[in-house]
C-alpha positions in Angstrom: 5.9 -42.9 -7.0 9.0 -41.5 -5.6 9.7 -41.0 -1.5 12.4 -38.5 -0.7 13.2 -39.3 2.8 15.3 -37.0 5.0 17.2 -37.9 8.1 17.6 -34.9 10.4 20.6 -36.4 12.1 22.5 -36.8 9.4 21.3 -33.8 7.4 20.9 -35.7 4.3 18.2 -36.6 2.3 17.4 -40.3 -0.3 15.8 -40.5 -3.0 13.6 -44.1 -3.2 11.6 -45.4 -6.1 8.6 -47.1 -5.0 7.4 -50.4 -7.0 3.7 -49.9 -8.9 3.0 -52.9 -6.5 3.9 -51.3 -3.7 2.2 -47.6 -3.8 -1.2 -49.1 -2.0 0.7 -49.1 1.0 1.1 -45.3 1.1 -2.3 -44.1 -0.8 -5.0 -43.3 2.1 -2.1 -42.0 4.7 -2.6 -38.4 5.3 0.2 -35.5 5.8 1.3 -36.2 9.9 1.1 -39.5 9.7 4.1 -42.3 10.1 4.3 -45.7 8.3 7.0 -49.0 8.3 9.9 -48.8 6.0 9.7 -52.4 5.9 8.1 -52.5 1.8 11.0 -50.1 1.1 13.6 -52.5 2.6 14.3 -50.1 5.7 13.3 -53.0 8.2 12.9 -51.3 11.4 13.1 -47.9 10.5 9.6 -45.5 10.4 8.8 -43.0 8.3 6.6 -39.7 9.1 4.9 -38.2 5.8 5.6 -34.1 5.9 3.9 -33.2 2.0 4.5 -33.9 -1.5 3.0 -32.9 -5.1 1.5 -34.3 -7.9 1.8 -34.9 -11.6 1.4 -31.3 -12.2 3.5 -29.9 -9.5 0.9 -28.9 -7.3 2.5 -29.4 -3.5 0.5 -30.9 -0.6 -1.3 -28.6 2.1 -1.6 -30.1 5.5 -4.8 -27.9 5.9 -6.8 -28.8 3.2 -8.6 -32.5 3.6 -9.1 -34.8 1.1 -6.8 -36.1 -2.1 -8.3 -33.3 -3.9 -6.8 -30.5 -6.2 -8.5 -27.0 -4.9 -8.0 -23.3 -5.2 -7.5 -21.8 -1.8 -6.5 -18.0 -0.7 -3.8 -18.7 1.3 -0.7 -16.0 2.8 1.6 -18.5 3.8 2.9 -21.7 3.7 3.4 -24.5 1.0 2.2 -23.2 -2.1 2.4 -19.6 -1.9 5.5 -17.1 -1.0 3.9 -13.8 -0.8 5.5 -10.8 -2.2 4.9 -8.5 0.4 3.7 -9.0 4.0 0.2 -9.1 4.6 -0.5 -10.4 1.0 -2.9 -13.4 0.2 -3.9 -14.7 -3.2 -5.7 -18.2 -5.0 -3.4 -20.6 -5.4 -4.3 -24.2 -6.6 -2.9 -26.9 -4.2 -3.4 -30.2 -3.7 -5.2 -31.7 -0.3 -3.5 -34.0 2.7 -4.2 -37.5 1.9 -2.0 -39.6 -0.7 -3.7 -40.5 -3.9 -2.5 -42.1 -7.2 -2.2 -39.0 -8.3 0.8 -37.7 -6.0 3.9 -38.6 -7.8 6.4 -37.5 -4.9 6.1 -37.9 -1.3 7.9 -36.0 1.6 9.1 -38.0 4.6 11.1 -37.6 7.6 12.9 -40.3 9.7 10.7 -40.8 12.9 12.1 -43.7 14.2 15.8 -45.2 13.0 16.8 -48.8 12.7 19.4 -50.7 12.6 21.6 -50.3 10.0 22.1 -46.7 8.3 20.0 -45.2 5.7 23.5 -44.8 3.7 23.6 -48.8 3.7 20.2 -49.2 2.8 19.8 -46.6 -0.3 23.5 -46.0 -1.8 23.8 -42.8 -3.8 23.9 -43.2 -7.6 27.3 -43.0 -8.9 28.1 -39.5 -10.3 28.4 -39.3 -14.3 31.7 -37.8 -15.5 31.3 -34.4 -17.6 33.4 -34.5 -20.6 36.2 -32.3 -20.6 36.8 -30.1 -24.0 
């Protein structure tokens, strides 16, 4: 499972790999909801989950309960970017709570700790293009 974790103070954004071990901590927690970035080694810091997708692609909906995959007519919103106003069609998305099915996770800092998130997950050195 991957968490992308954005820090709106900053304006950037980390990518984190989560261990197979460590995905129980996350699976249950439902869209809205915060959690310790202590098993990600962010000691301190707090995490609030905004959405995600699964295998497939399908994105999480804050308004649909359960870890379920459902067809829903929706107008708005995650999911769905409507050609016109007014417009509403079916769309499959997938519900609010984490499952082992969600491959990415949304998050957003809630609460900062110590030491920056730059410290904590360093960007991947860039690969140099080769030059023709």
């Amino acid at each position: 499972m991957k968490i992308v974790i954005s820090d709106p103070k900053t304006g950037k954004s980390f990518n984190v790999e989560v261990p197979k071990g460590k995905e129980s901590e996350l699976i249950g927690k439902k869209i809205g909801q915060t959690f310790a970035g202590g098993f990600l080694g962010a000691e301190g810091y707090e995490f609030e989950i905004r959405g995600g997708s699964d295998s497939s692609g399908f994105p999480m909906r804050a308004d649909v309960s359960g870890p379920r995959r459902v067809n829903v007519v929706l107008s708005e919103g995650p999911g769905y970017r409507p050609k016109k106003k007014g417009t509403r069609e079916k769309r499959k998305v997938r519900g609010n709570v984490i499952s082992d099915q969600i491959v990415q996770v949304n998050a957003v800092v809630a609460k900062a700790g110590s030491r920056p998130l730059e410290e904590i997950f360093p960007a991947p050195a860039k690969k140099e293009e080769k030059k023709k």
